[in-house]
TORRO-704235 format. One line per 5 residues: number of its first residue (from 1); their letters; for each residue z, y, x of C-alpha. Coordinates in nm, 3 decimals. Each point is the difference from the previous one (the first is absolute). Layout:
N
NUM	A	Z/Y/X  ...
This chain:
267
1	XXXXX	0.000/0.000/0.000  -0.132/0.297/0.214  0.188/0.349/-0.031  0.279/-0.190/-0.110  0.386/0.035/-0.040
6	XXXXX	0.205/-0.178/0.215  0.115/-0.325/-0.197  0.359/-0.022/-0.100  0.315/-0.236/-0.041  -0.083/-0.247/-0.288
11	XXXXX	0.303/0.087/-0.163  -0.153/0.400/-0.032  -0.297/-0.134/-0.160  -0.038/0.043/-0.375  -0.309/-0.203/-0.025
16	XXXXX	-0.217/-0.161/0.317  -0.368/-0.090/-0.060  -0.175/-0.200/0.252  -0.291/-0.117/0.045  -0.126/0.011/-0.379
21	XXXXX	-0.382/-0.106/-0.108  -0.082/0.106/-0.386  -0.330/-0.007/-0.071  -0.202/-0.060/-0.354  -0.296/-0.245/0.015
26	XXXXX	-0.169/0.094/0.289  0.124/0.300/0.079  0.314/0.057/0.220  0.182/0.263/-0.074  0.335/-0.036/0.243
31	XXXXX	-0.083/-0.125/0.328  0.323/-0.146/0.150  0.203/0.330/-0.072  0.319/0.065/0.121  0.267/0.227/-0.104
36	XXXXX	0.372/0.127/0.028  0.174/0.182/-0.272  0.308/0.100/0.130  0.348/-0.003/-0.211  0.050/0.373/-0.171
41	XXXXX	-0.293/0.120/0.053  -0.344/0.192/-0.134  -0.302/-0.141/0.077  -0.302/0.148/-0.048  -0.290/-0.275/-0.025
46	XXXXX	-0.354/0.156/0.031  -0.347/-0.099/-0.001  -0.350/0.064/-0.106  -0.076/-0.068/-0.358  -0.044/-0.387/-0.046
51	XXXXX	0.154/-0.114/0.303  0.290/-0.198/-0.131  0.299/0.256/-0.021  0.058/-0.163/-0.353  -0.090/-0.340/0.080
56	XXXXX	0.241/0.020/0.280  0.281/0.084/-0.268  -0.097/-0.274/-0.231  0.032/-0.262/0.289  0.307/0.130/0.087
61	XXXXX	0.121/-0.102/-0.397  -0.199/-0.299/0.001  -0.264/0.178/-0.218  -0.265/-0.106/0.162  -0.028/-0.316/0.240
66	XXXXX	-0.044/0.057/0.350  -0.193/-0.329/0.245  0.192/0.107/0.298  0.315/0.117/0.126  0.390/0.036/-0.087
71	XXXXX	0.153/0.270/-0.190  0.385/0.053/0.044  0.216/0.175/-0.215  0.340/0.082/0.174  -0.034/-0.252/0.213
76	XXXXX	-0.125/-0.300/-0.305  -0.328/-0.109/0.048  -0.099/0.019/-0.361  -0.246/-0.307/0.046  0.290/-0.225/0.111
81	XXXXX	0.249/0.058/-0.261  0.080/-0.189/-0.338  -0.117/0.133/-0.281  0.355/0.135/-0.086  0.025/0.136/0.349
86	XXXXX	-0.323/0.198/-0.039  0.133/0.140/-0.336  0.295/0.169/0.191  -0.247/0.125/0.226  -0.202/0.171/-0.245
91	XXXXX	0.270/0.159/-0.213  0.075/0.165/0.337  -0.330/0.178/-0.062  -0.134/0.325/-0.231  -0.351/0.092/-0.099
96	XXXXX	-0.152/0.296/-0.112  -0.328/-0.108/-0.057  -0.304/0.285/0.050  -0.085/0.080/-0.381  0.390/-0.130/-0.084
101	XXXXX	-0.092/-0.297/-0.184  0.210/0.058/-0.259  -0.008/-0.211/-0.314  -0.142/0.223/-0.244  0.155/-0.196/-0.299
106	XXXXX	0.381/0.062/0.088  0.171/0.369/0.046  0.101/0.042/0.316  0.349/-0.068/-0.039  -0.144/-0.393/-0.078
111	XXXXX	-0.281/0.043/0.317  0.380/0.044/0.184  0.141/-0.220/-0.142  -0.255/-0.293/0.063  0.090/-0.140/0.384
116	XXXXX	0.340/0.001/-0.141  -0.102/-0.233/-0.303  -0.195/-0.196/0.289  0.241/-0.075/0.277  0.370/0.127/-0.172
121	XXXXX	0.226/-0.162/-0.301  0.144/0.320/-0.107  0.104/0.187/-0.395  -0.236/0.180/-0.141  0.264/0.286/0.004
126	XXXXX	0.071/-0.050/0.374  -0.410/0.008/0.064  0.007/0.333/-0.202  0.193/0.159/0.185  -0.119/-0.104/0.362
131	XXXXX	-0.373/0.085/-0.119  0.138/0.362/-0.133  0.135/-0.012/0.373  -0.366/-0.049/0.155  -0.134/0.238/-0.203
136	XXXXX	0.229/0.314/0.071  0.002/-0.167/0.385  -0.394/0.132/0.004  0.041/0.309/-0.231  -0.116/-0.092/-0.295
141	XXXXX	0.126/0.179/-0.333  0.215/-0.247/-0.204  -0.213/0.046/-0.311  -0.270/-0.176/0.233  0.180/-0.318/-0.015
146	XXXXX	-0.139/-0.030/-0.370  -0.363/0.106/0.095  -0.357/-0.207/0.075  -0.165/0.011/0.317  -0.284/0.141/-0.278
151	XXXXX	0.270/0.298/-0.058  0.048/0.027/0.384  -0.184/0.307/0.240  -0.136/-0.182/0.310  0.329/0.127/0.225
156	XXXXX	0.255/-0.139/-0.320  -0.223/-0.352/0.067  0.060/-0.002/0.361  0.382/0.042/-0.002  0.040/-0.235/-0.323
161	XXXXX	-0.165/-0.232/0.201  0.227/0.079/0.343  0.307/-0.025/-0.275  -0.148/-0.383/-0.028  -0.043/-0.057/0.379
166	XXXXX	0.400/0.080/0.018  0.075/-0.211/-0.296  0.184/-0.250/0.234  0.144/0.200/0.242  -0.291/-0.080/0.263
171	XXXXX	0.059/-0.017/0.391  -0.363/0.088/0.057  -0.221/0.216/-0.216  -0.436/-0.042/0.011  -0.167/0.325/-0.110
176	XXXXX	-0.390/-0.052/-0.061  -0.131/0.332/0.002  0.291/0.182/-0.154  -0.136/0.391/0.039  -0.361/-0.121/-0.143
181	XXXXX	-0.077/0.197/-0.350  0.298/0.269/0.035  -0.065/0.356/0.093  0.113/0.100/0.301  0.384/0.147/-0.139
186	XXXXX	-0.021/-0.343/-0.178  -0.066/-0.151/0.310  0.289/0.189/0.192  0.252/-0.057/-0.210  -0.078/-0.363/-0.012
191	XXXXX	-0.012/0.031/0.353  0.347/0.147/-0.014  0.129/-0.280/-0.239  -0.092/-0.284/0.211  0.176/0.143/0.335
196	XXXXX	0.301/0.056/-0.185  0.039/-0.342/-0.192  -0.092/-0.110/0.340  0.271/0.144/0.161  0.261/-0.043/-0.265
201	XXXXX	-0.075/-0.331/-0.057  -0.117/-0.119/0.333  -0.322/-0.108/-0.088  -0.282/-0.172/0.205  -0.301/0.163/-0.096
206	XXXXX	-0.350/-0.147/0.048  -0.297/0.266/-0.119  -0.345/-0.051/-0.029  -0.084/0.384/-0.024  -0.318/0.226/0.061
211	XXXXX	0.235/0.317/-0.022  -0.021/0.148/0.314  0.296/0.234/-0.152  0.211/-0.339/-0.059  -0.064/-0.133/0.355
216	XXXXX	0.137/0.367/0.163  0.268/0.041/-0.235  0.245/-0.339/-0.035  -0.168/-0.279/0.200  0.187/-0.087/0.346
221	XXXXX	-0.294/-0.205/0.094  -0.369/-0.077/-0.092  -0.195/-0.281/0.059  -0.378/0.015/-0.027  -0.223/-0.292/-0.109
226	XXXXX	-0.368/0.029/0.101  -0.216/-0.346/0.043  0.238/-0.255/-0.166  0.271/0.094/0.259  0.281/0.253/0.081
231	XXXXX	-0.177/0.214/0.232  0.301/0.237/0.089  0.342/0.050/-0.121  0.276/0.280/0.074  0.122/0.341/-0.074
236	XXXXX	-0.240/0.287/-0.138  0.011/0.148/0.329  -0.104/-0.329/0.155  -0.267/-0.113/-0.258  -0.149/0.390/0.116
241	XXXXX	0.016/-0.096/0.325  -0.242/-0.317/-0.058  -0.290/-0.041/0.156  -0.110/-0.279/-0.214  -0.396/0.144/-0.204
246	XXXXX	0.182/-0.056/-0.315  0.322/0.131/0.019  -0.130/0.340/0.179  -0.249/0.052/-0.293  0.270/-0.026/-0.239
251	XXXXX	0.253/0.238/0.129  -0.204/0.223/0.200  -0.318/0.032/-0.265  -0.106/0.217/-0.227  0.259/-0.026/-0.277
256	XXXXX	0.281/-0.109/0.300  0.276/0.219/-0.062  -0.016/0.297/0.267  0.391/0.064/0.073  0.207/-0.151/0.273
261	XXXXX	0.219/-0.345/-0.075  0.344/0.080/-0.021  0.155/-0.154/0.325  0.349/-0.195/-0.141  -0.043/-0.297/-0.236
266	XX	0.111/0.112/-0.347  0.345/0.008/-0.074
């Protein structure tokens, strides 16, 4: 992995990829990728459009099948546990899918409430309450607990659906495009929202994210993904520093944001 971060301790590694191979019919589309996510962090995960930032995420849940390679999730390789194992595993994990995914025949205070149904044995009083949690966790109104995703303004979809990626008190949150569709004070203050539940909860974060904006304002490190591989990871000021084709084209080009990186880590 060239431009790459030094590798760390296993036990300061959130989630270790090595290795992994996904392709579909004949076309590979991870080509023995490896990756650190390290524990408490932001990680910004970028890429050209159609390289396999989301596919990536998907084999990391066991989305999507991967030929080659181990995945390791604190440590458990996800391939070698039992099947109750595994679940323990994933309930460790939040998603906030790119377009939220949320199911459009339940209110969000249900969309909430659904891992819980899935994976918890609790009241139906208790599970009102701990969604009505989730949803003031990520700002939400409480009259929005009674509302459709139809009833919903794209930012209101995007933290009902974050309110659902907490629903079980994750260790580790994915975040598929979060910033996509919002305006850019929508963006901000989602932005904003993420570093603090971050920090207040002490989050992992993985983020597939275009947002140039995102990747300057909470990510500790990014890691770039160009031909099926991680082509260089590190800090903002190290990704600028690249002298991979790729990389320089997407922080130093047109659009490339024309300010100096801040030189500590985020706080």
């Amino acid at each position: 992995m060239s431009d790459a971060a030094p590798l760390y301790a296993t036990q300061d590694i959130a989630i270790r990829v090595r290795g992994v191979e996904v392709g579909f019919g004949a076309r590979l589309i991870l080509r023995g990728l490896d990756l650190d996510v390290r524990r408490g962090e932001v990680l910004g995960f970028v890429g050209g459009s159609g390289t396999g930032k989301s596919v990536l995420t998907r084999a990391i849940l066991g989305l999507v099948q991967k030929r080659a390679g181990r995945i390791e999730i604190f440590g458990r390789d996800l391939d070698a546990l039992p099947p109750q194992e595994r679940q323990g595993v994933e309930r460790r994990c939040g998603v906030l899918f790119q377009q939220g995914a949320l199911f459009s025949g339940l209110t969000v205070l249900q969309n909430v409430q659904a891992p819980m149904r899935e994976y918890l044995n609790l009241s139906q009083g208790l599970m009102d309450d701990l969604a009505r949690l989730k949803i003031a966790m990520v700002g939400l109104r409480p009259d929005a607990a009674d509302k459709f995703p139809s009833e919903l303004s794209g930012g209101m979809i995007k933290r009902a659906a974050l309110a659902r990626a907490l629903a079980l008190d994750p260790d580790i949150v994915f975040l598929d495009e979060p910033t996509s569709g919002l305006d850019p004070i929508g963006a901000a203050e989602f932005d904003e929202l993420i570093a603090t539940l971050q920090k207040t909860l002490g989050l992992t974060v993985f983020m597939v994210t275009h947002d140039l904006d995102s990747l300057y304002s909470i990510c500790d490190r990014i890691a770039a993904l160009a031909d099926g591989k991680v082509i260089a990871a590190g800090t903002v000021a190290q990704m600028l520093a690249s002298e991979h084709p790729w990389v320089r084209s997407y922080f130093h080009g047109k659009r490339a944001r024309q300010l100096t990186p801040p030189s500590p880590a985020r706080s």
